[in-house]
N, CA, C and O atoms as a Tripos MOL2 file, in Angstrom:
@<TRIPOS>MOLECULE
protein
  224   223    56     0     0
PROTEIN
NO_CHARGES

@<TRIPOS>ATOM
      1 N          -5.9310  -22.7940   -0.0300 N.3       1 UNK1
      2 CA         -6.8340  -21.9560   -0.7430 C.3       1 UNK1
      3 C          -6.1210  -21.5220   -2.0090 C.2       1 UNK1
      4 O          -4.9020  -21.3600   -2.0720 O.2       1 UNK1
      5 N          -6.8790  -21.3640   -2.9060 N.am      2 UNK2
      6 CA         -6.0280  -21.3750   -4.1060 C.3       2 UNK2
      7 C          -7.1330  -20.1530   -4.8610 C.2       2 UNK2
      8 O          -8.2610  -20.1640   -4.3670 O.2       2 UNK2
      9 N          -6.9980  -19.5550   -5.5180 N.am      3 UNK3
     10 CA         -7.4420  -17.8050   -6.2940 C.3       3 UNK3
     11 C          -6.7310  -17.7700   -7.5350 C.2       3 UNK3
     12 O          -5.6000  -17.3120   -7.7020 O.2       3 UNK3
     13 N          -7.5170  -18.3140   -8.4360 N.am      4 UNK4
     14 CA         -6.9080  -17.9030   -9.9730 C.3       4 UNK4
     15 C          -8.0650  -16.5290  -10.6020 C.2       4 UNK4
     16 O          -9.1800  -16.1380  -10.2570 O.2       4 UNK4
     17 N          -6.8370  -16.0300  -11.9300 N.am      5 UNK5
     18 CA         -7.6840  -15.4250  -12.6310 C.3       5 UNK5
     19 C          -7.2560  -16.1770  -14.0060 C.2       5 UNK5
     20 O          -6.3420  -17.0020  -13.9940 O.2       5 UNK5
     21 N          -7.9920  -15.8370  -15.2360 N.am      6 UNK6
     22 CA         -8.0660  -16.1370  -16.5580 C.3       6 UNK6
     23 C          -7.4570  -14.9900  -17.0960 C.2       6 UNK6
     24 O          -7.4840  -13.8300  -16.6850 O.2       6 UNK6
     25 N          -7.0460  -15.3580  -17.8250 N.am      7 UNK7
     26 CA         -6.1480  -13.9350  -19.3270 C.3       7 UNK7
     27 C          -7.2020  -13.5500  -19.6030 C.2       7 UNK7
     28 O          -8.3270  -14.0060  -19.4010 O.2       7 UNK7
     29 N          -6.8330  -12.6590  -20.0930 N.am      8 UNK8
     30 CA         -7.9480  -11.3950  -20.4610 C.3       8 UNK8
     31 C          -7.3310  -11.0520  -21.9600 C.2       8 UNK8
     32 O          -6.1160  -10.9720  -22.1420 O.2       8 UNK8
     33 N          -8.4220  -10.8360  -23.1370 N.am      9 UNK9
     34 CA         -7.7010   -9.8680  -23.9550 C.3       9 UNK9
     35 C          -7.0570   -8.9740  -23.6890 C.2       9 UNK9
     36 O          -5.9160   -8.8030  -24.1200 O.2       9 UNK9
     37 N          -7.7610   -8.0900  -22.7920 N.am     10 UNK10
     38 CA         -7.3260   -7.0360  -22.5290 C.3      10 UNK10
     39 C          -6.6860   -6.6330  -21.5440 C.2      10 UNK10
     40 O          -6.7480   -7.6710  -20.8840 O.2      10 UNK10
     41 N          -6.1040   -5.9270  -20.9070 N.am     11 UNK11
     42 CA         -5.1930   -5.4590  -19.7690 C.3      11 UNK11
     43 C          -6.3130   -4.7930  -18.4650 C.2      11 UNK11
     44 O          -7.3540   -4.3830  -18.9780 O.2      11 UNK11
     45 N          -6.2960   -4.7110  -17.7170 N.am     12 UNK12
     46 CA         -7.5170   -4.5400  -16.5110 C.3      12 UNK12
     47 C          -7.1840   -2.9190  -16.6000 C.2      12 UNK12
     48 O          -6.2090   -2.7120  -17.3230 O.2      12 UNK12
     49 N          -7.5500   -2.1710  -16.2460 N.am     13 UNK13
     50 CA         -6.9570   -0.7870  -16.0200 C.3      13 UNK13
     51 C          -6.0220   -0.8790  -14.2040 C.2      13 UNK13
     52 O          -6.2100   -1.5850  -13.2130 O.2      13 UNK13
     53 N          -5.4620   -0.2550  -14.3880 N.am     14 UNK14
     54 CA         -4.7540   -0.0980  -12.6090 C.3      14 UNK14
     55 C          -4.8040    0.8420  -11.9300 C.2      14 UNK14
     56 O          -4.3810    1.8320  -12.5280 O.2      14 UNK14
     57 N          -5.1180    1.0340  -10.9550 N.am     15 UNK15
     58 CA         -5.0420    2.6120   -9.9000 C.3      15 UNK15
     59 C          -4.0200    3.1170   -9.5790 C.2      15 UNK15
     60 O          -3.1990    2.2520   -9.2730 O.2      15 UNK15
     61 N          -3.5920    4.2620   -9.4780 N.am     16 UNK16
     62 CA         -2.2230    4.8110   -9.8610 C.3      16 UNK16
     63 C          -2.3100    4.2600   -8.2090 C.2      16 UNK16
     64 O          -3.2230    3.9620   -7.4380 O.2      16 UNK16
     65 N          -0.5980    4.3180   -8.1420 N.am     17 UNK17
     66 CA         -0.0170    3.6030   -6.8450 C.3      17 UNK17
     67 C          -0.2990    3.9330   -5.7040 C.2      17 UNK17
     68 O          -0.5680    3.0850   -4.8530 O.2      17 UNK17
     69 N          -0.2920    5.5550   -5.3900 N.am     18 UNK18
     70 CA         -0.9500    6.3340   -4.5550 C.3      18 UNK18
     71 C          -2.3370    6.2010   -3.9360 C.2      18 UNK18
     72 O          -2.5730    6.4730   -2.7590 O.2      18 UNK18
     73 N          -3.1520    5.8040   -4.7330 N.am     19 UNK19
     74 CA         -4.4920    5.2540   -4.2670 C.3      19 UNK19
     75 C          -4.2450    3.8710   -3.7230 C.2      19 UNK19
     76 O          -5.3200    3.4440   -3.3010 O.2      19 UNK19
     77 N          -3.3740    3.0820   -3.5720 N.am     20 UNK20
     78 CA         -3.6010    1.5310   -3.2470 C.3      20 UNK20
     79 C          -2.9500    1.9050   -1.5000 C.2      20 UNK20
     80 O          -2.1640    2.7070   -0.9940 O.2      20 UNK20
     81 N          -3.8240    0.7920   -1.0520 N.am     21 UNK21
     82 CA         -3.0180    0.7990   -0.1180 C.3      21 UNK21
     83 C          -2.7450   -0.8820    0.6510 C.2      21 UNK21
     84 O          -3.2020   -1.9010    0.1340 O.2      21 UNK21
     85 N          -1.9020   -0.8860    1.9850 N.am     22 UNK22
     86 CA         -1.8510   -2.5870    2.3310 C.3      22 UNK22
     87 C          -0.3580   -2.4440    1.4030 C.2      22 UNK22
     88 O          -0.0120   -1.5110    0.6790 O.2      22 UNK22
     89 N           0.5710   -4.0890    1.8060 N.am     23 UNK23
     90 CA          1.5790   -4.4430    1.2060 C.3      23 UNK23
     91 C           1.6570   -5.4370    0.2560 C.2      23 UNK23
     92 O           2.6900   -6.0500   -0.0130 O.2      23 UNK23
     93 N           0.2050   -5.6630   -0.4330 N.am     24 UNK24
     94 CA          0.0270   -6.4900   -1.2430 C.3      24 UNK24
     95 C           0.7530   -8.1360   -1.2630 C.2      24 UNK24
     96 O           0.8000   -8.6500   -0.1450 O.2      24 UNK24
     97 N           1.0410   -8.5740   -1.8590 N.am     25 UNK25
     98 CA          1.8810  -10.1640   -2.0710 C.3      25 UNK25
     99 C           2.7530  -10.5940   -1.0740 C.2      25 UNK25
    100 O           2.7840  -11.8040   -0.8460 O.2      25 UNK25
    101 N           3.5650   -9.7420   -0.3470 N.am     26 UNK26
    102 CA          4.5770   -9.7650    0.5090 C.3      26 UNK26
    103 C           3.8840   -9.7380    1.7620 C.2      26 UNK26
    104 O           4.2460  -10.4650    2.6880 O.2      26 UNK26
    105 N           2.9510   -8.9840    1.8550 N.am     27 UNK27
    106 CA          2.1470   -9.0160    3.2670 C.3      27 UNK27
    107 C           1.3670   -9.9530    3.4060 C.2      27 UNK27
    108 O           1.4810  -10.5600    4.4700 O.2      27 UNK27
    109 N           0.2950  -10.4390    2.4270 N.am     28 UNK28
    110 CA          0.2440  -12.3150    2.3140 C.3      28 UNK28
    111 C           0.8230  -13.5200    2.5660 C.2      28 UNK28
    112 O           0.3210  -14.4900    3.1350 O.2      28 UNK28
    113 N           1.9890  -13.3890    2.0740 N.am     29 UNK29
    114 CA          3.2910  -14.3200    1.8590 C.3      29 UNK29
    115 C           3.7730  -14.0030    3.2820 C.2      29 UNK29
    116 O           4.2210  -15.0820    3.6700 O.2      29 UNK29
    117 N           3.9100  -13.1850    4.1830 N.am     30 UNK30
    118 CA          4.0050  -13.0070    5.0950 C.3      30 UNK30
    119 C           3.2450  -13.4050    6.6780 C.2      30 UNK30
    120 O           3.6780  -13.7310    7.7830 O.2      30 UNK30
    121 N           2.0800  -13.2070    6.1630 N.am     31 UNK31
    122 CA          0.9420  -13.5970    7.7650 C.3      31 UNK31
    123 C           1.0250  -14.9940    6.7740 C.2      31 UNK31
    124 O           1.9320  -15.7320    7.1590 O.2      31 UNK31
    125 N           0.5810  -15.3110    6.0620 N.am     32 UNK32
    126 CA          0.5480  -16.8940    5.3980 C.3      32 UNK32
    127 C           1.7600  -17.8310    6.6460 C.2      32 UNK32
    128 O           1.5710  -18.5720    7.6110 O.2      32 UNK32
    129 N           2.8170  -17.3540    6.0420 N.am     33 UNK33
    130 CA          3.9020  -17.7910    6.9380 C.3      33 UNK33
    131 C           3.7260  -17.9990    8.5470 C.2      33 UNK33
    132 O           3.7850  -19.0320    9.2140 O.2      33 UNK33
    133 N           3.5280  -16.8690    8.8660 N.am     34 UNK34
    134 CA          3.1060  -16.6720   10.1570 C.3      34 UNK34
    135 C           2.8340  -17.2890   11.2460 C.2      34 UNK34
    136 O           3.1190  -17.2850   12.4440 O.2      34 UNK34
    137 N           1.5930  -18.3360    9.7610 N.am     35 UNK35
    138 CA          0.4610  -19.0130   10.9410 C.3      35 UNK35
    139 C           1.3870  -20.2820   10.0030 C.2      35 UNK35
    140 O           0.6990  -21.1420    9.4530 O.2      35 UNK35
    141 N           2.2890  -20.3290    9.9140 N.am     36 UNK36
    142 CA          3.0620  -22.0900    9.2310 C.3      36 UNK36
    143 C           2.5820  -22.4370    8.5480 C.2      36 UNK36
    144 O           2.5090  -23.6650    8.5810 O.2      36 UNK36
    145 N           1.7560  -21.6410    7.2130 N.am     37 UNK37
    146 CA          1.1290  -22.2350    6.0150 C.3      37 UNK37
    147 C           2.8600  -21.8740    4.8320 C.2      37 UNK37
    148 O           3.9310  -21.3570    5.1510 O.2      37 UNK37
    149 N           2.3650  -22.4530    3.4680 N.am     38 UNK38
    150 CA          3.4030  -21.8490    2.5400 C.3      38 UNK38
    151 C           2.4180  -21.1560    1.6720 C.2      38 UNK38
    152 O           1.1980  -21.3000    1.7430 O.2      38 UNK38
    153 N           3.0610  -20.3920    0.8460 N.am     39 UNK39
    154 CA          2.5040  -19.0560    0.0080 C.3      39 UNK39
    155 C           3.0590  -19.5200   -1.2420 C.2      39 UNK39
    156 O           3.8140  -20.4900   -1.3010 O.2      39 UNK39
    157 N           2.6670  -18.7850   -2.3240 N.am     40 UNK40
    158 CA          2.9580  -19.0940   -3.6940 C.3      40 UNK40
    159 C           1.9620  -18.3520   -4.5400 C.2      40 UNK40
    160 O           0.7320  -18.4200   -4.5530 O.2      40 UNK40
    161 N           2.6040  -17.7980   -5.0780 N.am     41 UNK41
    162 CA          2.0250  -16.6790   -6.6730 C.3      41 UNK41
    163 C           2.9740  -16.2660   -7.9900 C.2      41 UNK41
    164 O           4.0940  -15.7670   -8.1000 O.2      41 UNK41
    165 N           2.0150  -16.7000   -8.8780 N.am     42 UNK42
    166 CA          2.7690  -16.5900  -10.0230 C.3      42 UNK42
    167 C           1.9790  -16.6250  -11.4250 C.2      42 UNK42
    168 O           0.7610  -16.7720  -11.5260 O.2      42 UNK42
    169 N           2.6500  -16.5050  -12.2130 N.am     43 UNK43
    170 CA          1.4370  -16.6470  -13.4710 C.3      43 UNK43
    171 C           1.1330  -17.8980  -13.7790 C.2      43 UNK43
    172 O           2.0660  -18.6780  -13.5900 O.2      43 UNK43
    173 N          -0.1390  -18.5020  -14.3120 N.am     44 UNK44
    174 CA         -0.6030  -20.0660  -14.4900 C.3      44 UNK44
    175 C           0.0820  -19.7150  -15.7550 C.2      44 UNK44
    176 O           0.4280  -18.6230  -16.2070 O.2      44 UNK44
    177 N           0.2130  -21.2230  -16.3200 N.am     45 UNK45
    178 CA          0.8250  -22.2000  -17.3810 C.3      45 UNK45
    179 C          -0.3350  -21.5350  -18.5910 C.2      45 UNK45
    180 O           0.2000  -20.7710  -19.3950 O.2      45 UNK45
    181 N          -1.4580  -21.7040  -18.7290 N.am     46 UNK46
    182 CA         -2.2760  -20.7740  -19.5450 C.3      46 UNK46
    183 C          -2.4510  -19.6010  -20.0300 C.2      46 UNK46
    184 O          -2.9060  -19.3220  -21.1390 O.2      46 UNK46
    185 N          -1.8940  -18.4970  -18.7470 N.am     47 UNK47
    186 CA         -2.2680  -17.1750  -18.7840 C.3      47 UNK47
    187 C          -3.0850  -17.2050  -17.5260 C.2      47 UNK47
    188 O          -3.6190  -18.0830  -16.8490 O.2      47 UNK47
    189 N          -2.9410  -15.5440  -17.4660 N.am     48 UNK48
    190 CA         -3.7830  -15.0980  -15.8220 C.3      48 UNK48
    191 C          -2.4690  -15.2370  -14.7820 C.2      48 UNK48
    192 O          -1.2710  -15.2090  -15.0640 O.2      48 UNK48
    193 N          -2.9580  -15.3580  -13.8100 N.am     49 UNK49
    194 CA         -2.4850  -15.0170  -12.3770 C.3      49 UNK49
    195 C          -3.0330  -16.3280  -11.3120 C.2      49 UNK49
    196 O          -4.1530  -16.8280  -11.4190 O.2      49 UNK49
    197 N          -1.9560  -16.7760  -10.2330 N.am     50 UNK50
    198 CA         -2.7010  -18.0170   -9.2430 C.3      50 UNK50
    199 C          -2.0900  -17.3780   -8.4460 C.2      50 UNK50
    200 O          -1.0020  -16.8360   -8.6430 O.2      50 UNK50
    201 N          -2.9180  -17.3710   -7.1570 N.am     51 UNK51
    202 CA         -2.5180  -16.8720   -5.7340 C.3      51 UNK51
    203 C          -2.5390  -18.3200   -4.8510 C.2      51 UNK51
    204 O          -3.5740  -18.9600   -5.0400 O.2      51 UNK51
    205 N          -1.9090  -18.7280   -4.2430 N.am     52 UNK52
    206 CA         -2.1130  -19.9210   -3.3670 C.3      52 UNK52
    207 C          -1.9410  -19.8300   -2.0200 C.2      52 UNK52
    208 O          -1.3490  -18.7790   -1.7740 O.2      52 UNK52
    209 N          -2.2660  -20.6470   -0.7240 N.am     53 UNK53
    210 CA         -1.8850  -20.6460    0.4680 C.3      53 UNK53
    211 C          -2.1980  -21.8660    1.1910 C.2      53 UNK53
    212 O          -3.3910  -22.1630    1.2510 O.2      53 UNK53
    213 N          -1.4980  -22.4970    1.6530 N.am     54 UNK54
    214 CA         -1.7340  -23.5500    1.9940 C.3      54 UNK54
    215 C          -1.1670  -23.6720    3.6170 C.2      54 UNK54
    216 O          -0.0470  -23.3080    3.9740 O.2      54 UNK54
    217 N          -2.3250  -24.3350    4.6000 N.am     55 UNK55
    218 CA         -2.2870  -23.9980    5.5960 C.3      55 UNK55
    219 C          -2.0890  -26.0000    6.1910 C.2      55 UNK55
    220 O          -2.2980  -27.1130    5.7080 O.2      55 UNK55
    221 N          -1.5320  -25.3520    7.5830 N.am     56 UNK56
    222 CA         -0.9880  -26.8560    8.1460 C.3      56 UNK56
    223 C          -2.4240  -27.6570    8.9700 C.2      56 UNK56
    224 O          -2.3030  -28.7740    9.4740 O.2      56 UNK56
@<TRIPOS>BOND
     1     1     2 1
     2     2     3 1
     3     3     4 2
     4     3     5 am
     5     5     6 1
     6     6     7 1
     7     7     8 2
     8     7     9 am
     9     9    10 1
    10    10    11 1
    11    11    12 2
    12    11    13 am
    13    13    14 1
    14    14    15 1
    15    15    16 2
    16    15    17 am
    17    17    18 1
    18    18    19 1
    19    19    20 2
    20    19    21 am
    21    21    22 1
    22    22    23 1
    23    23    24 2
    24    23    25 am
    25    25    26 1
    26    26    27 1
    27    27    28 2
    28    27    29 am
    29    29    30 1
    30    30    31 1
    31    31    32 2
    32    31    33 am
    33    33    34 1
    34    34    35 1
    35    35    36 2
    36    35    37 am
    37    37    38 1
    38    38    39 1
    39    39    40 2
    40    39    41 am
    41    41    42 1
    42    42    43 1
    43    43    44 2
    44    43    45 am
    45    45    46 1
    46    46    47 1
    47    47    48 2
    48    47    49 am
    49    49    50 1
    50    50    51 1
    51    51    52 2
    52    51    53 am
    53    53    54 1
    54    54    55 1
    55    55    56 2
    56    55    57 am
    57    57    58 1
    58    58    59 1
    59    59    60 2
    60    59    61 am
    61    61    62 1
    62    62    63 1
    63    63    64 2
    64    63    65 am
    65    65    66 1
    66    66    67 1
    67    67    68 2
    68    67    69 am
    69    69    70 1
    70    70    71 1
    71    71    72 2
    72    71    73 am
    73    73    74 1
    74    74    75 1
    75    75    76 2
    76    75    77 am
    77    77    78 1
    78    78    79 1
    79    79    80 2
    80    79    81 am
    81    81    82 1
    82    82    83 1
    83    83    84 2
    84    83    85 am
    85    85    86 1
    86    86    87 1
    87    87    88 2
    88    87    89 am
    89    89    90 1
    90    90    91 1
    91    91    92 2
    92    91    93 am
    93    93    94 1
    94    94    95 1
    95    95    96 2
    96    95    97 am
    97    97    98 1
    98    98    99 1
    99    99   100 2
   100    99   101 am
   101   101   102 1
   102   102   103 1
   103   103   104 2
   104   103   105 am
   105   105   106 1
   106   106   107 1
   107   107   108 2
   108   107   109 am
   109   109   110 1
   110   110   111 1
   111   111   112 2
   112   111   113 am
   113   113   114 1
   114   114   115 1
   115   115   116 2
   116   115   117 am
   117   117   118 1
   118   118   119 1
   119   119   120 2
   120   119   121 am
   121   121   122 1
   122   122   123 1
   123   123   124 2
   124   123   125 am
   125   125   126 1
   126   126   127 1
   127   127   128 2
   128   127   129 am
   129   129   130 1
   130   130   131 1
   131   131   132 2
   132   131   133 am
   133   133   134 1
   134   134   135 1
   135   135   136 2
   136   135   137 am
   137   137   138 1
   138   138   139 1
   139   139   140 2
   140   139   141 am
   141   141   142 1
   142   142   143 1
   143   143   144 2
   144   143   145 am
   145   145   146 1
   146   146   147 1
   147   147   148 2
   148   147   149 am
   149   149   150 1
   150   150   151 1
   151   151   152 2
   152   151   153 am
   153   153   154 1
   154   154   155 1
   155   155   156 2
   156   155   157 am
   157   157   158 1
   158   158   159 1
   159   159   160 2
   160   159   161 am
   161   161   162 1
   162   162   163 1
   163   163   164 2
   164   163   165 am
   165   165   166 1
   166   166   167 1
   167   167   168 2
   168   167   169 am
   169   169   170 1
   170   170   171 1
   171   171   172 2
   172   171   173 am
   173   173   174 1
   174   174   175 1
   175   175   176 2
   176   175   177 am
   177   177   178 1
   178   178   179 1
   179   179   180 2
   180   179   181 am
   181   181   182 1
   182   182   183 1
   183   183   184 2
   184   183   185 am
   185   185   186 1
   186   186   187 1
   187   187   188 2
   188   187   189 am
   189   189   190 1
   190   190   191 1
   191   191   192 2
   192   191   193 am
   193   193   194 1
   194   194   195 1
   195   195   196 2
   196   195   197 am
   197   197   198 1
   198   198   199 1
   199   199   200 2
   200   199   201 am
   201   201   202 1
   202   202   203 1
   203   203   204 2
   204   203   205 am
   205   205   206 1
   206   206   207 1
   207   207   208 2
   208   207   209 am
   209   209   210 1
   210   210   211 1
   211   211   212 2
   212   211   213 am
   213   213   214 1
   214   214   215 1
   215   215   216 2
   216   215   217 am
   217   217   218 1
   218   218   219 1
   219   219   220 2
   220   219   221 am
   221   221   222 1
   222   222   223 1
   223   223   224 2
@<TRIPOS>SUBSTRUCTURE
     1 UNK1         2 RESIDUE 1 A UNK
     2 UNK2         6 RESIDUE 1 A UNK
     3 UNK3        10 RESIDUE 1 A UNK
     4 UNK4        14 RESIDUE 1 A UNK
     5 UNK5        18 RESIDUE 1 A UNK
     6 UNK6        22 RESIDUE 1 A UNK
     7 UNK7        26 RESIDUE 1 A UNK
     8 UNK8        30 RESIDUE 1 A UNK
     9 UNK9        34 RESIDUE 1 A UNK
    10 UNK10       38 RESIDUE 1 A UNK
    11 UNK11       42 RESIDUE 1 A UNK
    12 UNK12       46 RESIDUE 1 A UNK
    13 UNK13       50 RESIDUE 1 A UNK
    14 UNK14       54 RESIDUE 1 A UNK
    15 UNK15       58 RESIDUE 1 A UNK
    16 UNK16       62 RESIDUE 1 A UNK
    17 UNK17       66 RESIDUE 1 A UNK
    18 UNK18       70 RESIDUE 1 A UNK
    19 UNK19       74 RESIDUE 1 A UNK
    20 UNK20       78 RESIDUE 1 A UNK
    21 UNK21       82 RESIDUE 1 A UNK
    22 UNK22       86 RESIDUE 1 A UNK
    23 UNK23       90 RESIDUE 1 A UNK
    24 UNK24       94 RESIDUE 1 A UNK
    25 UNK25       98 RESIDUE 1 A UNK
    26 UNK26      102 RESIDUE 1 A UNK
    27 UNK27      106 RESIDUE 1 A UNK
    28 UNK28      110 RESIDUE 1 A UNK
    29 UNK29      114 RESIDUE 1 A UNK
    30 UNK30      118 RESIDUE 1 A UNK
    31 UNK31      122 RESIDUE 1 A UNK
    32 UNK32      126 RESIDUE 1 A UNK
    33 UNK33      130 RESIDUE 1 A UNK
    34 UNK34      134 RESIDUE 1 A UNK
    35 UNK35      138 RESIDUE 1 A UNK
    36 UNK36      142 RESIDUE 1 A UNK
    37 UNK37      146 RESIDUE 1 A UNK
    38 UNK38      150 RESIDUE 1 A UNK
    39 UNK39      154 RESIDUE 1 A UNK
    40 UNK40      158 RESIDUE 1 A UNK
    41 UNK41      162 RESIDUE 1 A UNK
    42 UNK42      166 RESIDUE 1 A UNK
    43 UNK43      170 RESIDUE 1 A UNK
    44 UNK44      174 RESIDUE 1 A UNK
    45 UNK45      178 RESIDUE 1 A UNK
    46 UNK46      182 RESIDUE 1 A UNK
    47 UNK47      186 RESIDUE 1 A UNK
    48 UNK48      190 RESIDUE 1 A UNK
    49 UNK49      194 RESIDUE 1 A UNK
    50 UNK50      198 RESIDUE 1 A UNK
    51 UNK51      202 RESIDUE 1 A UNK
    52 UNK52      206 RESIDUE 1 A UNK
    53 UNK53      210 RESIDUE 1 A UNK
    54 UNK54      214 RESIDUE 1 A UNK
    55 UNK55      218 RESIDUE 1 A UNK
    56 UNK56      222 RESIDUE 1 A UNK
């Protein structure tokens, strides 16, 4: 499964840290693992953001 975003002119706004909750990327990258898939996130070659997971 693969989850991109596109660059943005602009910057998204963010919720101060306190409001978020979950372990975000690491907790993905984590159950991903889990079940013997591999994980991978990083910024695309264009701009934006790719989330990946790839399962056995």
């Amino acid at each position: 499964m693969t989850v991109a975003d596109h660059a943005r002119d602009q910057a998204l706004p963010r919720l101060p840290s306190a409001e978020r909750a979950g372990v975000g990327l690491a907790g993905l990258a984590e159950r991903v693992q889990a079940l013997g898939g591999e994980f991978t996130s990083g910024r695309a070659a264009g701009g934006g953001w790719v989330v990946k997971a790839v399962f056995p």
